[in-house]
MARGU-680500 format. One record per residue (C-alpha): residue in three letters; x, y, z. Coordinates in steps of 0.2 Angstrom, whole numbers, plus 5000, padded with zeros to 4 digits. Each point is the difference from the previous one (the first is absolute). Layout:
<pts>
AlaXYZ
...
</pts>
This chain:
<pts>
Unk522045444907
Unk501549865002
Unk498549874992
Unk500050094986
Unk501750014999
Unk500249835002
Unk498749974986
Unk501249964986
Unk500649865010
Unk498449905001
Unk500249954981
Unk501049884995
Unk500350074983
Unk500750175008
Unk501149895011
Unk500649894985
Unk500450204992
Unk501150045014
Unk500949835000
Unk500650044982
Unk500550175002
Unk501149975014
Unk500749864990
Unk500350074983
Unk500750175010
Unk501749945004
Unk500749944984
Unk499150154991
Unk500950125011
Unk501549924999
Unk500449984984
Unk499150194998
Unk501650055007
Unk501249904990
Unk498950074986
Unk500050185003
Unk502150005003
Unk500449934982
Unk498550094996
Unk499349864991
Unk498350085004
Unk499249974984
Unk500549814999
Unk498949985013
Unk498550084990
Unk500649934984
Unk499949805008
Unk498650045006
Unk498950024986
Unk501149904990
Unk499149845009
Unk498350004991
Unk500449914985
Unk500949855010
Unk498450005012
Unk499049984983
Unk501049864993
Unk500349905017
Unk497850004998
Unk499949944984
Unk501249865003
Unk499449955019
Unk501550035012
Unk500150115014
Unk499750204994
Unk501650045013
Unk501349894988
Unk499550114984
Unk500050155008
Unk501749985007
Unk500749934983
Unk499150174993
Unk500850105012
Unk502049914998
Unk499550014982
Unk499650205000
Unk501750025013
Unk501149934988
Unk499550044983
Unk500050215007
Unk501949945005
Unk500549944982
Unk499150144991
Unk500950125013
Unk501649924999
Unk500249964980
Unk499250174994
Unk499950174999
Unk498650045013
Unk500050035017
Unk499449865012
Unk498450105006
Unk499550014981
Unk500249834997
Unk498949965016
Unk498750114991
Unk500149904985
Unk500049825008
Unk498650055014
Unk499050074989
Unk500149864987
Unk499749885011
Unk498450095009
Unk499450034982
Unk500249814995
Unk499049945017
Unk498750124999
Unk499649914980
Unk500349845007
Unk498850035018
Unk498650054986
Unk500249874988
Unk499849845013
Unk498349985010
Unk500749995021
Unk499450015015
Unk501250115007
Unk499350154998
Unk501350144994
Unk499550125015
Unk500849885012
Unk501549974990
Unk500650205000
Unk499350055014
Unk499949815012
Unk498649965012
Unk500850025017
Unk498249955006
Unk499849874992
Unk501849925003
Unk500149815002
Unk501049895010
Unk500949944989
Unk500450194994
Unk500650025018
Unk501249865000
Unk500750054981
Unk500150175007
Unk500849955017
Unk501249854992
Unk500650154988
Unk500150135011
Unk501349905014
Unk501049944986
Unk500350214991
Unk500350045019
Unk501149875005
Unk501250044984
Unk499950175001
Unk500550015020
Unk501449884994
Unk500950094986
Unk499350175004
Unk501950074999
Unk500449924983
Unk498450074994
Unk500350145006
Unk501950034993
Unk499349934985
Unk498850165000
Unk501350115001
Unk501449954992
Unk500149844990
Unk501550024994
Unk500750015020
Unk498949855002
Unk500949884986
Unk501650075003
Unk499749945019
Unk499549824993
Unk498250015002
Unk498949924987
Unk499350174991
Unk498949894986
Unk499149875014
Unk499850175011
Unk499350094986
Unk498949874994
Unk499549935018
Unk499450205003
Unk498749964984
Unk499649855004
Unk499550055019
Unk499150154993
Unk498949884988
Unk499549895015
Unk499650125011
Unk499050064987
Unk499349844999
Unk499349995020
Unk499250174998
Unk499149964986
Unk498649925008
Unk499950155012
Unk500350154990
Unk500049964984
Unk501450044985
Unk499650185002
Unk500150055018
Unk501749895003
Unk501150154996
Unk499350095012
Unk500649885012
Unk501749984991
Unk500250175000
Unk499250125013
Unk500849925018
Unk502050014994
Unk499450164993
Unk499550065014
Unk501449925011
Unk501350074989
Unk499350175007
Unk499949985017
Unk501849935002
Unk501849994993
Unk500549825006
Unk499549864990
Unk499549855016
Unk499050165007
Unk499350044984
Unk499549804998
Unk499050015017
Unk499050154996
Unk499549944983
Unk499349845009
Unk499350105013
Unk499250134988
Unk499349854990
Unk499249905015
Unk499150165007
Unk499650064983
Unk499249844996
Unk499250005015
Unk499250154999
Unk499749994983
Unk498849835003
Unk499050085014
Unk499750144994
Unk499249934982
Unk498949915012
Unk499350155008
Unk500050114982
Unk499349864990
Unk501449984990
Unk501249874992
Unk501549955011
Unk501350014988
Unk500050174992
Unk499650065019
Unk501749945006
Unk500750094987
Unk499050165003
Unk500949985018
Unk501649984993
Unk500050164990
Unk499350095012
Unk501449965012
Unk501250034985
Unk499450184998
Unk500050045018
Unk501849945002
Unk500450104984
Unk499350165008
Unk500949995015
Unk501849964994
Unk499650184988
Unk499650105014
Unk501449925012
Unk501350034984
Unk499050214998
Unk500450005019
Unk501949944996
Unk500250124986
Unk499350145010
Unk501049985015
Unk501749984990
Unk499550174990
Unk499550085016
Unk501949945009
Unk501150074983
Unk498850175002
Unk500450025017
Unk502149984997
Unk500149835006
Unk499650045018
Unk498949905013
</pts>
């Protein structure tokens, strides 16, 4: 029984798969969180896909696929700011337009050049298959989002709920603003390799989610989503190598299952409030 529980860690390429989970887990939750307060949800999404055609173009002229894909994703963040901010439509519009656009555009340029890199590994990564080289981007990336995020997580955080508070204050709203989008695209960046362009929102959205659920106080809510990330990954990679399956989507299978379950149990403990607070004004207030 424990050897073939223990069967998963005889390979190196499962072990390799659990190495990059854990890393890519806490700057994905992290910034989840800073991401689901300003409720820049959808900028998540929107860089993500937003990446391709930089991926494309860094292949055609030879340099690393990580530098266009970042440039793609600053490119994507700041383009929906301008169109939001000097026009008539609403900025999760104007994410729809430019992600769109942009995923359209790297789709025509992917089937017009011949590549080695198949498609497949590009939207939904190759956690199997990771490199070490893959590991150290992803690690090297993953340190530096954490290390910034720990620091100014209290600008960050009054800059997601009042910006106008934050300038008035003295804090720097445009490098704060800016810095967010530029964090998101290289995180974005370090899972790429692992889960793909697709499956990165789930791990940008689905743990500060989840955390913003289960607590009202933001260091606690930071410590859940890294926690619900590392176990979610965790299980998420062993399991896929039980049921056959790919690692990535698996994780993410986890992750919604714990979403849901959370979901159900704050209803019924809120029905259970409700009930009581009826059943205290029926009865006249008395105990």
């Amino acid at each position: 029984m424990i050897e073939t529980l223990l069967f998963p860690f005889q390979f190196a390429f499962m072990n390799k798969a659990f190495l990059v989970m854990a890393l890519l887990a806490v700057p994905t939750s992290l910034l989840s969180c800073f991401l689901v307060l300003k409720g820049w949800s959808l900028m998540g999404d929107a860089i993500s896909h937003a990446v391709l055609p930089g991926i494309v173009l860094a292949y055609i002229a030879g340099i690393p696929l990580i530098i266009g894909a970042f440039a793609a994703g600053m490119v994507c963040a700041v383009s929906t700011g301008f169109l939001a901010g000097n026009s008539r439509i609403k900025q999760d519009t104007a994410m729809g337009v430019v992600f769109s656009g942009m995923f359209g555009v790297g789709l025509v340029l992917y089937a017009k050049i011949s590549t080695a890199v198949h498609l497949d590994h590009i939207l939904f990564g190759n956690m199997l298959g990771i490199s070490a080289a893959d590991l150290w981007t992803a690690g090297s990336i993953a340190a530096f989002v954490t290390l910034v995020l720990i620091a100014k997580r209290r600008d960050f955080l009054l800059h997601a709920f009042d910006p106008v508070q934050a300038q008035a204050v003295g804090l720097r709203v445009g490098w704060l603003h800016y810095g967010l989008l530029a964090l998101i695209s290289m995180s974005i960046v370090a899972t790429l390799s692992a889960v793909g362009i697709i499956l990165a929102i789930g791990l940008l959205i689905a743990p500060g989610a989840i955390a913003f659920l289960l607590t009202k106080r933001f260091e606690a809510m930071l410590v859940i989503a890294v926690a619900v990330s590392l176990v979610s990954g965790f299980l998420g990679v062993y399991a896929s190598f039980f049921i056959d399956s790919a690692p990535a989507p698996t994780v993410i299978l986890v992750m919604t299952a714990i979403f849901i379950a959370v979901f159900i149990r704050n209803s019924s403990r809120a029905r259970a409030a409700d009930a009581a607070q009826k059943n205290f004004h029926a009865s006249g207030g008395d105990i």
